[in-house]
Structures are given as structure tokens and as C-alpha cells.
Backbone as CSV, one residue per row, in Angstrom:
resi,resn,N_x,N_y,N_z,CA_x,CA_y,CA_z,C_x,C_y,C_z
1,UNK,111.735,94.612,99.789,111.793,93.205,99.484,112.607,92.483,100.558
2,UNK,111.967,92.710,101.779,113.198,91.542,102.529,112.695,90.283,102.826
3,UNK,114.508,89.697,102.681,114.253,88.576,102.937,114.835,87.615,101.284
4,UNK,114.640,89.045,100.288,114.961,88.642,99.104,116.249,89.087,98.931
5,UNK,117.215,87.910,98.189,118.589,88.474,97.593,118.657,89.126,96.390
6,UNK,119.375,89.813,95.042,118.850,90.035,93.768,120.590,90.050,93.718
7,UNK,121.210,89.456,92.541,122.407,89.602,92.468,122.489,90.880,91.569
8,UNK,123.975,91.308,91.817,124.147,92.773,91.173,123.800,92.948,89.731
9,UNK,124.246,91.657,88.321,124.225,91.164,86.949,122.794,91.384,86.920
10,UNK,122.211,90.663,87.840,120.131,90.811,87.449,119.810,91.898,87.565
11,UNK,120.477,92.841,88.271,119.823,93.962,89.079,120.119,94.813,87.606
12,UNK,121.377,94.927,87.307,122.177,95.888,85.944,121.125,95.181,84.801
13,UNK,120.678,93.861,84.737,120.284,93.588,83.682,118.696,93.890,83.230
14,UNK,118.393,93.788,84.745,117.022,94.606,84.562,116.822,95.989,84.656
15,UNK,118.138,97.178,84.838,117.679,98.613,84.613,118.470,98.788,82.985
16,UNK,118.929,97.967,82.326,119.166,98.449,81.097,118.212,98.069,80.278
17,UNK,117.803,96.958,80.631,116.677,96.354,79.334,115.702,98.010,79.280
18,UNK,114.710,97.835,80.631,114.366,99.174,80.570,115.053,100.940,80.128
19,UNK,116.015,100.988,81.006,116.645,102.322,80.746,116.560,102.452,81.482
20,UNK,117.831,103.478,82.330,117.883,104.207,83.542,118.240,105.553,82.853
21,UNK,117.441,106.484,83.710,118.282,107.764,83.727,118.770,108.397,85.344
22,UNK,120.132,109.102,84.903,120.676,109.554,85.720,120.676,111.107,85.774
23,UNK,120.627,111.709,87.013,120.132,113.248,87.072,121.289,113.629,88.052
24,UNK,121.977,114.912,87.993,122.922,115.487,88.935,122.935,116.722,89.056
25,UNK,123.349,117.238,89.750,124.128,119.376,89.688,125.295,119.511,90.529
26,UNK,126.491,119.802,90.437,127.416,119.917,91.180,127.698,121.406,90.916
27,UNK,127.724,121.934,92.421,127.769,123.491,92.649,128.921,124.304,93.332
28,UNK,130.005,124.782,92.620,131.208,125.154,93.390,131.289,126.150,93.628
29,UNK,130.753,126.900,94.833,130.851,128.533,95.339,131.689,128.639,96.504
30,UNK,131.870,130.040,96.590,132.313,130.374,97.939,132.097,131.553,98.200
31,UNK,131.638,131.869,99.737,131.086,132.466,100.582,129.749,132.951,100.019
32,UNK,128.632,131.741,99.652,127.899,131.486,99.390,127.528,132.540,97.400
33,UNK,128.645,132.341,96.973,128.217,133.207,95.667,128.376,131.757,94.663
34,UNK,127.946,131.059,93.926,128.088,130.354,92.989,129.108,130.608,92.088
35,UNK,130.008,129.916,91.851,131.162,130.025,90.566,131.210,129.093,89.442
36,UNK,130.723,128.222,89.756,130.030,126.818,88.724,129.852,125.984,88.904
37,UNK,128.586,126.004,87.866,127.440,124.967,87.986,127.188,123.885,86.880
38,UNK,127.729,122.718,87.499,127.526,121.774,86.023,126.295,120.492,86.563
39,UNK,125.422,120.677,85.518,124.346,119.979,85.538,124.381,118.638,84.853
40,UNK,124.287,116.897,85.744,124.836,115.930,84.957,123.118,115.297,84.045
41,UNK,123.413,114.381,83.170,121.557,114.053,82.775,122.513,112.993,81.760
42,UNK,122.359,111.745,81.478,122.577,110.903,81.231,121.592,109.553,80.930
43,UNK,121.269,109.249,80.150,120.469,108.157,79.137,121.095,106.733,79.467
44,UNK,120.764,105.711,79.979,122.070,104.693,79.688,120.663,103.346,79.560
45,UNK,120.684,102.878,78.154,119.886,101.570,77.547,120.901,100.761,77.010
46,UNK,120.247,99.572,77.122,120.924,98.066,76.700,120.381,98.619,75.298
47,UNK,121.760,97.604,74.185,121.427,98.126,72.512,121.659,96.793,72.187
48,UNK,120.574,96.463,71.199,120.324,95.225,71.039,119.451,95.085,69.236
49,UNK,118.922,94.236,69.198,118.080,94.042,67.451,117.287,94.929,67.702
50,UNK,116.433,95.054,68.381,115.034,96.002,68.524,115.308,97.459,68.954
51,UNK,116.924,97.540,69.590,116.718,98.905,69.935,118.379,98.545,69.469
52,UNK,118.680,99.473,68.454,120.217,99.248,67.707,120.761,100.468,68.240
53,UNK,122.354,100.700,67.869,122.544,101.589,68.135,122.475,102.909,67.127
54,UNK,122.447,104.051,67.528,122.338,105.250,66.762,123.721,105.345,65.926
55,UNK,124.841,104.996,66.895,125.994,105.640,65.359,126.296,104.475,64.793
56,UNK,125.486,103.281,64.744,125.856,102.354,63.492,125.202,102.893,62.123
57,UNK,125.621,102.153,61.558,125.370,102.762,59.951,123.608,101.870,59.764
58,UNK,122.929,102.380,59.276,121.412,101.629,59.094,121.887,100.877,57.945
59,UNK,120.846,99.311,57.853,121.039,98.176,57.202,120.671,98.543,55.884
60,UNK,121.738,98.269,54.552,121.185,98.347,53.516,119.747,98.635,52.613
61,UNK,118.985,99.736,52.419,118.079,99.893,52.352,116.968,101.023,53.049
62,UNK,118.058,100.818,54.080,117.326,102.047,55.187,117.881,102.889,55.647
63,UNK,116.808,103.690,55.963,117.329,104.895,56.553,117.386,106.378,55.447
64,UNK,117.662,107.575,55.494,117.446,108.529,55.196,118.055,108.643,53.524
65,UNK,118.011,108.811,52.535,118.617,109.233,51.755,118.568,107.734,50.719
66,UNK,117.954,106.680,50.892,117.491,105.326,50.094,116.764,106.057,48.892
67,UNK,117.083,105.119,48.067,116.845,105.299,46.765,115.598,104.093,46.585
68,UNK,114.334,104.823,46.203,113.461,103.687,45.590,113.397,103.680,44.410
């Protein structure tokens, strides 16, 4: 896109609406033998009416264990 500016707020505001995921491996060996390996993987969405969050409590009525 050159030529185009995008400020940083638009830029964050348009990979959360969607969702970003983040992927990593950080590998600490020596003399080439591996000693540990931590693998990163990370979810990060904007939480909002349509997409709520998981550890709120569901709205009166809903959710698992409602009584009809």
C-alpha cells in the first residue's frame, strides 16, 4: 500500500475485530542438543455483544444447566 498512511488504533482495531493469531517456538540448546522447547500459540479477539466473553457468567436464562 504505498503512499498510504494507516494509524497504529485502525491498524489494532482492525486485527481484533477479526482475530489475530500468534504462533512461536523458542529453542534453548547447546552444542547443538536441545534442552527446551517452549512452543507460543495465542488467540487474541475484540469481546464485545456478539462475541462476549467466555468467563463472564451467561445472561439469566442461558446457558448450561437452565431450568425450563
Amino acid at each position: 500500500m504505498p503512499g498510504r498512511q494507516v494509524a497504529l488504533i485502525d491498524l489494532l482495531d482492525r486485527l481484533l475485530t477479526g482475530g489475530v493469531v500468534i504462533t512461536g517456538d523458542v529453542v534453548l540448546s547447546i552444542a547443538d542438543i536441545d534442552l527446551v522447547r517452549v512452543s507460543l500459540r495465542a488467540l487474541i479477539v475484540s469481546v464485545s455483544a456478539e462475541n462476549p466473553s467466555p468467563w463472564d457468567p451467561p445472561p439469566e436464562g442461558e446457558g448450561p444447566g437452565r431450568v425450563r
